[in-house]
ROKEMI-332975 format. One record per atom (N, C-alpha, C): atom name; x, y, z; residue number from 0. Coordinates in steps of 0.2 Angstrom, whole numbers. Layout:
ROKEMI-332975
{r 'CA'; {X; Y; Z}; NUM},
...
***
This chain:
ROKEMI-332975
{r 'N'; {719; 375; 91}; 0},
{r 'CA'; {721; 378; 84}; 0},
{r 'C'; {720; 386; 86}; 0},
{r 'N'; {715; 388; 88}; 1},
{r 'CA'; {714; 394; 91}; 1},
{r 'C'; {718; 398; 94}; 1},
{r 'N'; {721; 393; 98}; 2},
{r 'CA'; {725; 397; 104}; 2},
{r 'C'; {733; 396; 100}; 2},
{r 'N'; {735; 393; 97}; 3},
{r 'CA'; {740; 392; 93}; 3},
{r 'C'; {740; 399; 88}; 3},
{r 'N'; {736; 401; 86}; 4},
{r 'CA'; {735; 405; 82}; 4},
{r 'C'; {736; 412; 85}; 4},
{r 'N'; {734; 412; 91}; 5},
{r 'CA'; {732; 420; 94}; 5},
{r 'C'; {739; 419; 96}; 5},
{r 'N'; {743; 415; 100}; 6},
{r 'CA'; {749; 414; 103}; 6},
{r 'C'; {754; 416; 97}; 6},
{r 'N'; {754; 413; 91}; 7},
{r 'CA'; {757; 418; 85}; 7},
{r 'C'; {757; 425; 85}; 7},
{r 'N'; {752; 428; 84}; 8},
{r 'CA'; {750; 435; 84}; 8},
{r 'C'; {751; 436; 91}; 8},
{r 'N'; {751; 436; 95}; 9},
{r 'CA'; {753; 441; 102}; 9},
{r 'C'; {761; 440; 101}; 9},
{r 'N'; {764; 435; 98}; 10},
{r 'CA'; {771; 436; 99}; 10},
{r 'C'; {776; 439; 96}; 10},
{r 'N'; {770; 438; 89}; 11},
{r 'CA'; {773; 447; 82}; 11},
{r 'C'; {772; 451; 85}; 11},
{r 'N'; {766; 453; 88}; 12},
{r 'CA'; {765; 459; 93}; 12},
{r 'C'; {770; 462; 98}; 12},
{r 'N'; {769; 455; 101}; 13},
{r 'CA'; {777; 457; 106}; 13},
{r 'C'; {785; 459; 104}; 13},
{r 'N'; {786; 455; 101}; 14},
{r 'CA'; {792; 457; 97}; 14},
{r 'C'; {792; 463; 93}; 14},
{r 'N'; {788; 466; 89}; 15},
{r 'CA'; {787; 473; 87}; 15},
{r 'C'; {788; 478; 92}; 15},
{r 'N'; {784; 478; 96}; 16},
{r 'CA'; {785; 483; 101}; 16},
{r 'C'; {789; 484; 108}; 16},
{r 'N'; {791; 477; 107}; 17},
{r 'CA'; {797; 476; 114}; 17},
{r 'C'; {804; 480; 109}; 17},
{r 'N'; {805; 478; 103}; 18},
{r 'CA'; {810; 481; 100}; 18},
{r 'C'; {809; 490; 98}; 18},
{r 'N'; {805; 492; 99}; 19},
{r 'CA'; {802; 499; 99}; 19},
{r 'C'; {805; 502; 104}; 19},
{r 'N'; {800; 497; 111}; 20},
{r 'CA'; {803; 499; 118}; 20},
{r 'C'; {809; 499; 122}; 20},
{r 'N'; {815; 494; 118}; 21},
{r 'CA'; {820; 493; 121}; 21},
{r 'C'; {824; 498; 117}; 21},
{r 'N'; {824; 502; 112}; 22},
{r 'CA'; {827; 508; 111}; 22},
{r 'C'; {823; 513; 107}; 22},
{r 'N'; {820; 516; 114}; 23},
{r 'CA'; {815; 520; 115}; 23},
{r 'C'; {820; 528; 114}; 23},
{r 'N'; {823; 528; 115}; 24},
{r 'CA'; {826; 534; 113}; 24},
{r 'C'; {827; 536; 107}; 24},
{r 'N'; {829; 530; 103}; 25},
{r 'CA'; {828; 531; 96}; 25},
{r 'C'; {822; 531; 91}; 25},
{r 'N'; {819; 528; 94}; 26},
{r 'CA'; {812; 527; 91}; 26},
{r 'C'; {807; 532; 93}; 26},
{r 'N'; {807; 535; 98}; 27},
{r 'CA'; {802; 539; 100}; 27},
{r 'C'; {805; 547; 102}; 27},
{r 'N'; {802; 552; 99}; 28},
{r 'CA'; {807; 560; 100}; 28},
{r 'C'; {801; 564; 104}; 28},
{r 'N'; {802; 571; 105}; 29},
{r 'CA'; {799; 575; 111}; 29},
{r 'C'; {792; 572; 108}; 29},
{r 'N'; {791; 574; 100}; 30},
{r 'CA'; {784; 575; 96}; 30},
{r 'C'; {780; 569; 97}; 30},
{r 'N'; {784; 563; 99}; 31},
{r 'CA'; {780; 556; 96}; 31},
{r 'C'; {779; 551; 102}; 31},
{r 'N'; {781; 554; 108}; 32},
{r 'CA'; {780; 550; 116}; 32},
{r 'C'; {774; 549; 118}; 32},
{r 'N'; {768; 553; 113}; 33},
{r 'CA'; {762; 550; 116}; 33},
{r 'C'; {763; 544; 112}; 33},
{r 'N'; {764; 539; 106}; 34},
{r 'CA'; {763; 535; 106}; 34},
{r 'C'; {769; 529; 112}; 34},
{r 'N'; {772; 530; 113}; 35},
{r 'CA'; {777; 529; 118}; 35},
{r 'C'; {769; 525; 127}; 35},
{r 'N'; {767; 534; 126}; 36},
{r 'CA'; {762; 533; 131}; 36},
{r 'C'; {759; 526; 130}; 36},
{r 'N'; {754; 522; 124}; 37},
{r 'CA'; {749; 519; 123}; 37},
{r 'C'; {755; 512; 121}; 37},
{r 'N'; {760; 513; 118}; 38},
{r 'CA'; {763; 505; 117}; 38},
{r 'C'; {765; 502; 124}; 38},
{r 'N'; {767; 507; 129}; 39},
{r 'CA'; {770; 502; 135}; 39},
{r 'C'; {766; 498; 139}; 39},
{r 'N'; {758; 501; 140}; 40},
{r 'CA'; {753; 495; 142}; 40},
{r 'C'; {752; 490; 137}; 40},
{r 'N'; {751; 492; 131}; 41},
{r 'CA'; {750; 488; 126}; 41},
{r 'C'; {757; 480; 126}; 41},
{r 'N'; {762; 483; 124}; 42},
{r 'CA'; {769; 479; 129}; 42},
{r 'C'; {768; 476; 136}; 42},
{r 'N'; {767; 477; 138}; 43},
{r 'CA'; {767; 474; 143}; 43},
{r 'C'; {759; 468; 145}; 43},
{r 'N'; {755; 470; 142}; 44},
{r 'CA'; {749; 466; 142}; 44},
{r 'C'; {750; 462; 138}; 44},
{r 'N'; {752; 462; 133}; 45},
{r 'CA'; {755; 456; 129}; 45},
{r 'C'; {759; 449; 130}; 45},
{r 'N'; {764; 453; 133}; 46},
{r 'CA'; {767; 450; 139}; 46},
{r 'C'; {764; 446; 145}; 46},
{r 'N'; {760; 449; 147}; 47},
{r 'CA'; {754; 444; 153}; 47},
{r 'C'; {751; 439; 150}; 47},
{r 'N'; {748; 441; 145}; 48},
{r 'CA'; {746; 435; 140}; 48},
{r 'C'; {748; 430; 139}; 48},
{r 'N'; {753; 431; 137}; 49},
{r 'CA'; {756; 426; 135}; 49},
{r 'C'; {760; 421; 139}; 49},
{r 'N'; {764; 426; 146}; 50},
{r 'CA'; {764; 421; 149}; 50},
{r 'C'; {759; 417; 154}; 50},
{r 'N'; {755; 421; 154}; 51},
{r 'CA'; {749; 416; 157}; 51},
{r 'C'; {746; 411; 152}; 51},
{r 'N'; {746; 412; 147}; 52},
{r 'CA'; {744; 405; 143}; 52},
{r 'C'; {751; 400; 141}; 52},
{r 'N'; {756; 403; 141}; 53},
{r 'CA'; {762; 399; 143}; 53},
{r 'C'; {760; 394; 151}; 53},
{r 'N'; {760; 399; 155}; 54},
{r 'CA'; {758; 394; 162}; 54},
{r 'C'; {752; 390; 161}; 54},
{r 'N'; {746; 392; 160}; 55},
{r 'CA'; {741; 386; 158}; 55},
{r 'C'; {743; 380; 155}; 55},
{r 'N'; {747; 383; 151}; 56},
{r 'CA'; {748; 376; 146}; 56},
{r 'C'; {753; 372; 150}; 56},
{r 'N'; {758; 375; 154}; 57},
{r 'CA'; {762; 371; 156}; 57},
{r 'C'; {762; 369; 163}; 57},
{r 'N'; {757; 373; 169}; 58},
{r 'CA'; {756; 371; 175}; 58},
{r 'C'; {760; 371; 180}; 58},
{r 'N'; {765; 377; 177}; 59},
{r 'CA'; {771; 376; 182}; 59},
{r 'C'; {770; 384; 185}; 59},
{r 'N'; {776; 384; 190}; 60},
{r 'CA'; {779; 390; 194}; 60},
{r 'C'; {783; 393; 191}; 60},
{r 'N'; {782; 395; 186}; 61},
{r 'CA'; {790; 400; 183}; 61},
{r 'C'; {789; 405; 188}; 61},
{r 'N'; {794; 410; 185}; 62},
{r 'CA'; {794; 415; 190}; 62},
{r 'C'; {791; 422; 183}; 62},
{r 'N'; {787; 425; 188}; 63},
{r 'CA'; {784; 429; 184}; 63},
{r 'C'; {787; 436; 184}; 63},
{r 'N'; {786; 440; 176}; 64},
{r 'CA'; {790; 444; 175}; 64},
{r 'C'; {784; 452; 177}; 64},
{r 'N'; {785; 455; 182}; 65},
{r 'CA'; {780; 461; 183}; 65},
{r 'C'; {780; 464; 178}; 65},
{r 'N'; {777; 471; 179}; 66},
{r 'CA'; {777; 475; 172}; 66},
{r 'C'; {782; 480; 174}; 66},
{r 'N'; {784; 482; 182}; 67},
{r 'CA'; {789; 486; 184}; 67},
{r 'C'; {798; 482; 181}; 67},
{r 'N'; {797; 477; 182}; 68},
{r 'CA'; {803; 473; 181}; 68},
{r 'C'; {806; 474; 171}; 68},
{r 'N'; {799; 473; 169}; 69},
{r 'CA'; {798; 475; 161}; 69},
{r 'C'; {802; 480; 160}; 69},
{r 'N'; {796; 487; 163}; 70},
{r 'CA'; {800; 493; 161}; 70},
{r 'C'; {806; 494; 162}; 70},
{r 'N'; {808; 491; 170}; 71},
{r 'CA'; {815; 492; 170}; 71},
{r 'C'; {821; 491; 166}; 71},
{r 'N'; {818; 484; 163}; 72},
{r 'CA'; {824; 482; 160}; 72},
{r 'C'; {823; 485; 151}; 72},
{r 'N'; {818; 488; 149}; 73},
{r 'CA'; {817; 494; 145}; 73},
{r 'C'; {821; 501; 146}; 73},
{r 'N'; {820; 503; 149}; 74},
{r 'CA'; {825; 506; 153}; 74},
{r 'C'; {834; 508; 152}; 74},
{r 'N'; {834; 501; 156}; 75},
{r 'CA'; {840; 499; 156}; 75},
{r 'C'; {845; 500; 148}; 75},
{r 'N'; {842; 496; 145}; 76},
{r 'CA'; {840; 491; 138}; 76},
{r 'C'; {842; 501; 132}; 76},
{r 'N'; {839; 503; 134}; 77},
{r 'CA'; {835; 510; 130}; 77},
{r 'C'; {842; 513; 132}; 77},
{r 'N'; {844; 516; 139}; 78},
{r 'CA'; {848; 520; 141}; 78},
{r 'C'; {856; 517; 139}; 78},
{r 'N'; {857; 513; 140}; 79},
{r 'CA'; {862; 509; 136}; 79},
{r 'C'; {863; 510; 128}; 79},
{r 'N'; {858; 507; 125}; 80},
{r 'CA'; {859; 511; 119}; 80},
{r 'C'; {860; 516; 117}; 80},
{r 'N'; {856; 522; 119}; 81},
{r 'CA'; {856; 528; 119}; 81},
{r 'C'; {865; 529; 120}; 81},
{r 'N'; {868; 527; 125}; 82},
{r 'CA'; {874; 529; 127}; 82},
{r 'C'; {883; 526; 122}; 82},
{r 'N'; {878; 520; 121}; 83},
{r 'CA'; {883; 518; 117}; 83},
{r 'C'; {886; 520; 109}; 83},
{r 'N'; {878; 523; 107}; 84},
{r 'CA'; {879; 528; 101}; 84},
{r 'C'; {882; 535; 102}; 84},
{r 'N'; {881; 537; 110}; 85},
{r 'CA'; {882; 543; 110}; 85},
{r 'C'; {892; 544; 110}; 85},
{r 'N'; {894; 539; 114}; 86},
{r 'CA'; {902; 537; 112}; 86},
{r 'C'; {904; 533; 106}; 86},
{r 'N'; {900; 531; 100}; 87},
{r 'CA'; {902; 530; 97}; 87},
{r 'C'; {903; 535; 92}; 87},
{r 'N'; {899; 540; 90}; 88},
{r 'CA'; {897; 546; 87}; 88},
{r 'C'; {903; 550; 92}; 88},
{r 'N'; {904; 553; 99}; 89},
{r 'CA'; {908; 555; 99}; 89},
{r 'C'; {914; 552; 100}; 89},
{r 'N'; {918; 547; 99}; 90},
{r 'CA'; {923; 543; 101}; 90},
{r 'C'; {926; 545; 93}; 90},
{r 'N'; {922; 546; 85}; 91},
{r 'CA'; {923; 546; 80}; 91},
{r 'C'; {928; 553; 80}; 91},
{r 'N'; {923; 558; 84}; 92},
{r 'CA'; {928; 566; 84}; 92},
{r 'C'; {929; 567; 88}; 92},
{r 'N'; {931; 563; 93}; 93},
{r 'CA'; {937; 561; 97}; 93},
{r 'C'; {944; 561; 94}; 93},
{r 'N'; {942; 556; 88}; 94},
{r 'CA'; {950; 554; 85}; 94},
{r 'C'; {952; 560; 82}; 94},
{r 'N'; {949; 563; 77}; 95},
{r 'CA'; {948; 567; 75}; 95},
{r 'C'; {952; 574; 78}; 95},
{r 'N'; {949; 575; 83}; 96},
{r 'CA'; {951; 581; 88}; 96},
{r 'C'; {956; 579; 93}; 96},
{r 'N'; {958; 575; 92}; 97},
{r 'CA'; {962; 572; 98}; 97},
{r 'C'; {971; 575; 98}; 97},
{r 'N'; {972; 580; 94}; 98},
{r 'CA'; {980; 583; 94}; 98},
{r 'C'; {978; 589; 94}; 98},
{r 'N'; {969; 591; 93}; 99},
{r 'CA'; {969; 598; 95}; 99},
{r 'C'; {964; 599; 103}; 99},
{r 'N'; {965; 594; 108}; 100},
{r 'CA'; {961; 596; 112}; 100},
{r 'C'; {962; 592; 117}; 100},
{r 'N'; {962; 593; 124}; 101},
{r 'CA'; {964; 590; 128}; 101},
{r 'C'; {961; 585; 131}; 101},
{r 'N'; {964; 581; 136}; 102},
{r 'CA'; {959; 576; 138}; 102},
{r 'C'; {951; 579; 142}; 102},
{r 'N'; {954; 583; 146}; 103},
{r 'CA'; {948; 587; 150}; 103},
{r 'C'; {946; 588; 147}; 103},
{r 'N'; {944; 593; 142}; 104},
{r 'CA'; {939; 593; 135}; 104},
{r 'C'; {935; 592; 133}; 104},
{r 'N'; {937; 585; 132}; 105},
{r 'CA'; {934; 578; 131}; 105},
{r 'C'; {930; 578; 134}; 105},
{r 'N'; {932; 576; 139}; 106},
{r 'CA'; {928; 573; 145}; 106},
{r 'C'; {923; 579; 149}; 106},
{r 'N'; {925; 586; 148}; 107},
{r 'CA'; {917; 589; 150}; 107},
{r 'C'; {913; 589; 142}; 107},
{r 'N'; {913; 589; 135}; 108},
{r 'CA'; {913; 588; 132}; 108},
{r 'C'; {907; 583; 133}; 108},
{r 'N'; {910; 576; 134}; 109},
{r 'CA'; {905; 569; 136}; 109},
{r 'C'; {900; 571; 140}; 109},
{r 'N'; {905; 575; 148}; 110},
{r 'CA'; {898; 575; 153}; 110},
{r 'C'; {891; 581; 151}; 110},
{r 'N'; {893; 585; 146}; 111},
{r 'CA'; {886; 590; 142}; 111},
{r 'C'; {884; 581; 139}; 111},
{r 'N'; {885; 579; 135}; 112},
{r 'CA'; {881; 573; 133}; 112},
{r 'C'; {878; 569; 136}; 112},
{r 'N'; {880; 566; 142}; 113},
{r 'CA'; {877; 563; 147}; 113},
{r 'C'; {871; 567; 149}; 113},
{r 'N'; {874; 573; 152}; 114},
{r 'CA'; {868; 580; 155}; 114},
{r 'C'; {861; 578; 151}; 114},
{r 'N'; {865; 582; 144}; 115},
{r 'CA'; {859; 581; 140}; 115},
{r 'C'; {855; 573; 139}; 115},
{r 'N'; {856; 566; 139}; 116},
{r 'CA'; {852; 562; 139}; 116},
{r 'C'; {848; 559; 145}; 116},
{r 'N'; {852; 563; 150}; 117},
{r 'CA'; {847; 562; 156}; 117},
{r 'C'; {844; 567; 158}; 117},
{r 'N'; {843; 574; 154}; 118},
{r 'CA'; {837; 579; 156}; 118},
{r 'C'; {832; 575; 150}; 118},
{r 'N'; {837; 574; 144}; 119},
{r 'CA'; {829; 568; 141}; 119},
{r 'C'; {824; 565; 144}; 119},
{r 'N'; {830; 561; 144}; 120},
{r 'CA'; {825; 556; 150}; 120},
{r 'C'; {821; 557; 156}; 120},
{r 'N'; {824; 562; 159}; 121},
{r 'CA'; {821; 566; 164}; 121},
{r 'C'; {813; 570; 161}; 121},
{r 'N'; {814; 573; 156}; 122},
{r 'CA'; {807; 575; 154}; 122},
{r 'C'; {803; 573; 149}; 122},
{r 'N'; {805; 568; 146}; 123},
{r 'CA'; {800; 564; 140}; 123},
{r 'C'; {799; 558; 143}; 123},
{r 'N'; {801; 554; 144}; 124},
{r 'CA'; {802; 547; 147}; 124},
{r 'C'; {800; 546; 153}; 124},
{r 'N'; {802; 548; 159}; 125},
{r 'CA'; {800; 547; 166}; 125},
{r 'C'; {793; 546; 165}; 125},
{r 'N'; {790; 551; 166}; 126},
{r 'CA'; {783; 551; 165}; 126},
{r 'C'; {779; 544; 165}; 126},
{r 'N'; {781; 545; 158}; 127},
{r 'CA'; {778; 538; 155}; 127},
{r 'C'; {780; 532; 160}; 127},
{r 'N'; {784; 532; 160}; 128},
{r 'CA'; {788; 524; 162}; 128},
{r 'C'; {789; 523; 170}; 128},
{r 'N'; {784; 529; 174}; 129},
{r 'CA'; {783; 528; 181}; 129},
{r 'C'; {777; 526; 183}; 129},
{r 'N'; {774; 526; 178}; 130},
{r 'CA'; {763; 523; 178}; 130},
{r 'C'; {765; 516; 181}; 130},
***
């Protein structure tokens, strides 16, 4: 009953903050990455938990997921949105601009926005996510 019970609440847990983590650029700005700092252990140890009480229960070999492996697919997961939003906001004034501007344009246009999401990442984020 007990462990049924905590297994519930570590998995709200989980789901909360993996969904914070996995678009982490959204969720977290220059001002707010120390929280960023304290949920990614917090995520990840939730994580161990559960799947170690998952293996006890079941007594098998799955394959375990690291916390390096975690963040990365954090990461991954975060930088992908971050991008997809950024071409859809600019793909909109794209259309827009698109009889008054050239292709090149565009496209150094995109690469300032790219630039800028990876000195983000470069200086708010790395930090954190290389512990």
């Amino acid at each position: 009953m007990y462990s049924k019970v905590l297994s519930s609440v570590l998995s709200s847990m989980q789901v909360w903050s993996e969904t914070r983590l996995l678009d982490y650029h959204e969720n977290f700005h220059k001002g707010t990455v120390g929280l960023m700092e304290n949920l990614l252990p917090f995520a990840l140890s939730v994580t161990k938990i559960l799947h170690e009480e998952i293996s006890n229960l079941e007594r098998g070999d799955g394959v375990e997921d690291s916390a390096g492996s975690r963040a990365d697919y954090f990461i991954k997961s975060s930088v992908r949105n971050a991008f997809s939003k950024m071409l859809e906001i600019g793909g909109n004034s794209k259309i827009a601009d698109a009889e008054d501007e050239e292709a090149s344009e565009g496209l150094l246009r995109l690469a300032k926005e790219i630039e800028e999401l990876a000195t983000k990442e470069k200086e708010n984020f790395c930090p954190i996510l290389n512990r």
